[in-house]
N, C-alpha and C positions, 0 to 999 in steps of 0.2 A: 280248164276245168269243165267235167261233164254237166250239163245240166236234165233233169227229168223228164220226159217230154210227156205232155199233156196223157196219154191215155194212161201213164204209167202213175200219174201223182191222181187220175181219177183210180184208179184199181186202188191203189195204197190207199186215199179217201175213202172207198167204201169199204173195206176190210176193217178200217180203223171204227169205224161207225158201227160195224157191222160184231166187232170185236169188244169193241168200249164196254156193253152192257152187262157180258159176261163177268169179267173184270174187277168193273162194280158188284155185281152180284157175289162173287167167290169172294170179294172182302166181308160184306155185310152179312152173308147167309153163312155159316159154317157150315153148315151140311155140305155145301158144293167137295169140301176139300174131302168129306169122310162120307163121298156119295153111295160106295160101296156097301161101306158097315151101315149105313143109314135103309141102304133097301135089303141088306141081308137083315137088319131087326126086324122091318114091318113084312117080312117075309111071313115070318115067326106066325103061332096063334098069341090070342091076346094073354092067354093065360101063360102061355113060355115068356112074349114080352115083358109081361111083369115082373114075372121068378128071376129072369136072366138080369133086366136092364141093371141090377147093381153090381155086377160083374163087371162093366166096362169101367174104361178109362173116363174121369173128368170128362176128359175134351169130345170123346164120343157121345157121353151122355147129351152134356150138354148140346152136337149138333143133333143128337136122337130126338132131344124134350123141343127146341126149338121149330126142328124140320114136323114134329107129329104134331105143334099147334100150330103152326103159321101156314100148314102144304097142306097136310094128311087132312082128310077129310071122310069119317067127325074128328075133328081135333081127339091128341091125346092127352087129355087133360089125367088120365089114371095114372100117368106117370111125374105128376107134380110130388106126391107123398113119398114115392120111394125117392125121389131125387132129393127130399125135402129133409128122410130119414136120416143123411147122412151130418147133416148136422154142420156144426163149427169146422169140420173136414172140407167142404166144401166155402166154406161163406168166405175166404178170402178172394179164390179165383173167380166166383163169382161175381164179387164186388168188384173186383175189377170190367170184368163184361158188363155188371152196370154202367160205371162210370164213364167207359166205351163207346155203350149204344149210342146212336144216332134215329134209332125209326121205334114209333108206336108200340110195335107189338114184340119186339126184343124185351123192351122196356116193361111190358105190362107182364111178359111172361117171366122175366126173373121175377119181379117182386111177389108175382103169384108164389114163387116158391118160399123165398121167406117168409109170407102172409103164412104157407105152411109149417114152415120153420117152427114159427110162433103156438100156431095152433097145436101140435103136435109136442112142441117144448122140447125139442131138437136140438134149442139155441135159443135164447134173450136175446131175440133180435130190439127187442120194446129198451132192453137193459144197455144194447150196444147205440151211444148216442152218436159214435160216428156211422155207422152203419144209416141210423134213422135218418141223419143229416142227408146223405147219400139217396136212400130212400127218398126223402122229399125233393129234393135236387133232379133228380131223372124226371120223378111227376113234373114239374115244373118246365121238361126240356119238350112234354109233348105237344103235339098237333092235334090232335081230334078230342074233341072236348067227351065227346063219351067214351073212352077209353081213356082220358085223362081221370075222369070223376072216379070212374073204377077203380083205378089205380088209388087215388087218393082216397077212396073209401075205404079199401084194402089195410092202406099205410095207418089211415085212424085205427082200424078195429086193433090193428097189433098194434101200438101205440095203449089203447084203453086197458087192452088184455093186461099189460106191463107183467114186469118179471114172473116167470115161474115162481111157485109157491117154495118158501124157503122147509126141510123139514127138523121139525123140532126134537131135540135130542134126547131120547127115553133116558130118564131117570133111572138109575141104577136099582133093582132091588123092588 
């Protein structure tokens, strides 16, 4: 049996080192895997960004809305409401990349969008109590107490707003 010899297991060591972070990064960041379509959007002007962003796929949105607050700098925070418009279409896959996340600001940026959900009446998200659960569960999973408070301020105001108004049935005549 061959065995490695020392400058061949240093190369493999630093490749692997040198390799690992990426890695990491392509699971945690979704934009890594839709780098293309992510710098073909911010190519765009803002006003095309807007019109177009609901045209895409789920999966591109969501690395578009991620990659424009967590990279992009100023954050794009204009494209929470169009992501937000889409309503009960959305909140299952969502919820899942909730319940997913692992870091701060994944965490703080999906629930901004439900916070929008809410606002906007796109969805009872106040109305969905698993969802809520979910909601307070992810707050619960952060690290940084001011992005944590955020977050759970967020979750109270949709939480108070409660259901969309129900509307009452015009009387015949």
């Amino acid at each position: 049996m061959q065995t490695l010899k020392l400058p061949t297991l240093l190369l493999l060591a630093i490749w692997l080192t040198a390799a690992w972070p990426y890695a990491i990064a392509a699971e945690q960041n979704p934009w890594h895997a839709r780098q293309n379509v992510v710098d073909t959007f911010y190519e765009k002007s803002l006003k095309e960004r807007i019109s177009k962003f609901p045209q895409y796929s789920f999966e591109d949105q969501y690395a578009i809305y991620l990659y424009g607050n967590q990279v992009q700098h100023p954050p794009a925070i204009y494209l929470t409401d169009p992501f937000a418009a889409q309503g009960k279409g959305i909140v299952l896959p969502l919820s899942d990349r909730l319940r997913d996340a692992t870091d701060d600001l994944t965490i703080r940026d999906i629930v901004m969008v439900f916070s929008a959900m809410s606002r906007a009446k796109t969805y009872d998200v106040a109305g969905d109590g698993r969802l809520m659960t979910l909601l307070r569960c992810a707050a619960k999973r952060m690290k940084d107490s001011d992005w944590k408070a955020l977050v759970e301020k967020e979750i109270s105001t949709v939480q108070s707003a409660g259901p969309p108004p129900q509307h009452a049935a015009t009387p015949p005549g």
